[in-house]
N, C-alpha and C positions, 0 to 999 in steps of 0.2 A: 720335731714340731714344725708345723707351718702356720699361717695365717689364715684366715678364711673371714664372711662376713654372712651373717644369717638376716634375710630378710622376710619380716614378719608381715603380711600382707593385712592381717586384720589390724595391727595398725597405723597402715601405710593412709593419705589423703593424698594424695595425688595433687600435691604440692608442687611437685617439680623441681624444690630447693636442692636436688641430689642431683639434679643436669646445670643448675647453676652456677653451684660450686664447681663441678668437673671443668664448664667451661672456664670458667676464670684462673682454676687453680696449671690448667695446661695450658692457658691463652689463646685458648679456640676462639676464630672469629663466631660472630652469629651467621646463620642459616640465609642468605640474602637471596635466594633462589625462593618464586612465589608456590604459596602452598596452596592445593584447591580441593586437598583430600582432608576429609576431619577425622580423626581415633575419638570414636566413644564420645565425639560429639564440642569437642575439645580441640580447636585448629593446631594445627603443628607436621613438624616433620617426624615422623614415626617409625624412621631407623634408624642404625647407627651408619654413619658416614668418617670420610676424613676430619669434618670439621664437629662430630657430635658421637661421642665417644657411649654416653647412655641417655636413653632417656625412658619416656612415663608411658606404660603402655595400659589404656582403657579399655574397659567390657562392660557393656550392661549386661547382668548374668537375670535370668528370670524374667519374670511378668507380674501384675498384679502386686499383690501384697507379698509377694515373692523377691521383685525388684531389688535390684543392687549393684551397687558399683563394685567392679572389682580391678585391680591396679598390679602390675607387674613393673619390677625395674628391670629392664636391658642394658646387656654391657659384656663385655668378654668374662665368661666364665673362669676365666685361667684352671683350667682342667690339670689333675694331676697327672695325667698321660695326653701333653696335648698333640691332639693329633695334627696341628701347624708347625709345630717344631719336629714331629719326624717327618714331614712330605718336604719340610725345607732343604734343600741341596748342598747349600751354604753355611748351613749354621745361624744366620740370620737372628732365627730367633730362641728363643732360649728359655727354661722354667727353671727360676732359683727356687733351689728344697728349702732354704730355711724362712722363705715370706712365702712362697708359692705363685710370686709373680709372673706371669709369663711375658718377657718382654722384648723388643724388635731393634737390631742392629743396623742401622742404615748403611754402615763401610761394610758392610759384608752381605748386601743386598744386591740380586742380581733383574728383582723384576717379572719373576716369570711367574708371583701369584698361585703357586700349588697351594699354600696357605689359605687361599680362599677357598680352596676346594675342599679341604681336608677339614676345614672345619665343620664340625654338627651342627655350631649354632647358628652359621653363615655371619659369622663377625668381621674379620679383615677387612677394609676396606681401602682402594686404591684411590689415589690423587691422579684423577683422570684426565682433571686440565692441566695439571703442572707439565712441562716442561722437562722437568727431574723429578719424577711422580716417586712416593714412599708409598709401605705400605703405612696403615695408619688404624690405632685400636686404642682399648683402655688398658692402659698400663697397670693396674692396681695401686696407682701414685707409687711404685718402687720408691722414687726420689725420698718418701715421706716414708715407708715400710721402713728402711735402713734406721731411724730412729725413733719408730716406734715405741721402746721402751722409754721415750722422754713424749708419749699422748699424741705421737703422728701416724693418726691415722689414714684411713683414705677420705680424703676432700668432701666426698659423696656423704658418706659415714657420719663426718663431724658438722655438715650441716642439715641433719635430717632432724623437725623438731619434735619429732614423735618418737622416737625411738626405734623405727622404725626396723632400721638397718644395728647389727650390733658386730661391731669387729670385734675377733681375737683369736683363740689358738682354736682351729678346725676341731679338732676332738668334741672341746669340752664346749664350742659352738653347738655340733651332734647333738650331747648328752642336752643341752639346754631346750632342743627345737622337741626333743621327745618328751623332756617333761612338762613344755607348755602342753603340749598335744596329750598327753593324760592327766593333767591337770584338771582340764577344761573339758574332758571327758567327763571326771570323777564328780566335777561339780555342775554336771548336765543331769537333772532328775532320768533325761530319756538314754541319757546312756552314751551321747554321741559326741558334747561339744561343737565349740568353732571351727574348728581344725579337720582338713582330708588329712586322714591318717597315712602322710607322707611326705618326707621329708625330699624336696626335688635337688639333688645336686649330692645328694648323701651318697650313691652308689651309682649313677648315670656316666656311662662312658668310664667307667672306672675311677668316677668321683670328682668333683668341682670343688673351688675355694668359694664360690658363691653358691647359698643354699638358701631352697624356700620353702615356707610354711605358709598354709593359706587357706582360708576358707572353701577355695574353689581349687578344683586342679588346675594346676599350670596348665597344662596343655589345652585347656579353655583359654587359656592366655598368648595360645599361640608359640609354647614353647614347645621344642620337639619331644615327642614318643622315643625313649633311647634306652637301649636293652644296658646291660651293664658292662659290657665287653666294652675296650676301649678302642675308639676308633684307631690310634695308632699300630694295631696289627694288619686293621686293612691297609693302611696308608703302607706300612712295613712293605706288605708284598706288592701293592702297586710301584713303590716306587724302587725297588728289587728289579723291575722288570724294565723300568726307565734305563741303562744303559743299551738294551739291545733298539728302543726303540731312537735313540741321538744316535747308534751306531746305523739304522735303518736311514735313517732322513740325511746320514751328512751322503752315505751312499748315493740316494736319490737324487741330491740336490747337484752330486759332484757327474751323477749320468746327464743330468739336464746342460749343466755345465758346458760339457763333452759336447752332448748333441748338436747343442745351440751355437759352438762353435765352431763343428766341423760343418753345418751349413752355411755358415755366414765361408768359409774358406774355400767350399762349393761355389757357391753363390758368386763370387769374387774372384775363382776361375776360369767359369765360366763368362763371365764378364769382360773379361781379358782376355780370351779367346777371341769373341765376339767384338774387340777391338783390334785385334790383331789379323 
């Protein structure tokens, strides 16, 4: 069993109280950098960063009498094959089987960022002005998953007033997102319900702990197109192929080396010639 958390889009208002809590429950400052770009009409910063782990992502879907708001949460998917923990070098980061957290090691961090790369959903992000830059993501509150079975769920989760978001064991999360979705089928006179008949994160990259149901398809939301294969076999062979290429470079850089110093020993020869 793992954890997982299903978010229902036709319940969602685009409250925000799920970036609230995040921030406060990690002690993320606020966003103090000015904004001049609006999401859906709604001012804000509209990615995840070091200091904004998820937030509220807006669409006007339709026209007319058609018109409609439609709301996506962002945040690290924690993927059951995540492809940042295999392009990691280190170890760094890591995915616990029994919550499904995928979570980042800072003593065993070396910086080099293939974890942004390898991610699908483009989530990691780096502490650009720090000094001692981390990488920096949503943890799935691990801290709070460990007692779980005493109602500690994730921050986001327990302050959503709609019900919006619903934590618990990924299976019977599944089983639930497909009986809204025929539910609301069966009690549609035309046949179709609320609900795109799919559930996003159920089989995408070989599966996520966050999963969405929605009126609209995600990927109107901006979330990626992603076959089911998990990106961690690409990552596999890319990074398979990463010793020849730090064998390539320490070569080169130790020819540069060389060069650079057998003309300065020229240079400085010659010099001394030309004094003597």
């Amino acid at each position: 069993m793992s954890y997982g958390v299903l978010y229902d889009g036709t319940r969602c208002i685009g409250c925000r109280a799920c970036s609230v809590a995040c921030k406060s429950w990690n002690k993320n400052p606020a966003e103090t950098e000015k904004k001049t770009s609006v999401e859906g009409g709604i001012e804000g910063k509209a990615v995840v960063s070091d200091k904004t782990f998820t937030f509220m992502r807006f669409r006007e879907i339709g026209e007319g009498d058609d018109f409609k708001w439609a709301f996506a949460k962002i945040q690290c998917m924690h993927c059951l094959k995540p492809g940042c923990e295999t392009a990691c070098i280190v170890g760094a980061l890591h995915r616990n089987k029994h919550t499904g957290a995928v979570t980042y090691d800072t003593n065993k961090c070396i910086g080099c960022r293939y974890c942004m790369v390898a991610c699908p959903f483009g989530i990691p992000t780096y502490q650009w002005e720090k000094r001692m830059p981390w990488i920096r993501k949503c943890t799935f509150c691990a801290d709070r998953l460990n007692e779980a079975e005493n109602g500690m769920a994730p921050a986001c989760v327990t302050a959503c007033p709609t019900r919006a978001l619903q934590f618990g064991d990924r299976d019977e999360l599944i089983e639930e997102a497909h009986r809204r979705i025929e539910e609301s089928r069966a009690a549609d006179p035309a046949g179709v319900g609320k609900y795109v008949d799919h559930v996003y994160g159920e089989n995408e990259v070989g599966g996520t702990a966050w999963m969405y149901i929605s009126s609209v398809d995600m990927t109107d939301l901006d979330l990626p197109r992603l076959s089911e294969e998990p990106v961690t076999k690409n990552a596999r062979t890319a990074m398979s192929t990463l010793p020849y290429y730090v064998t390539g470079m320490v070569l080169l850089m130790a020819s540069i080396y060389f060069v650079t110093k057998r003309r300065q020993k020229i240079a400085a020869a010659e010099e001394k010639e030309k004094k003597g």
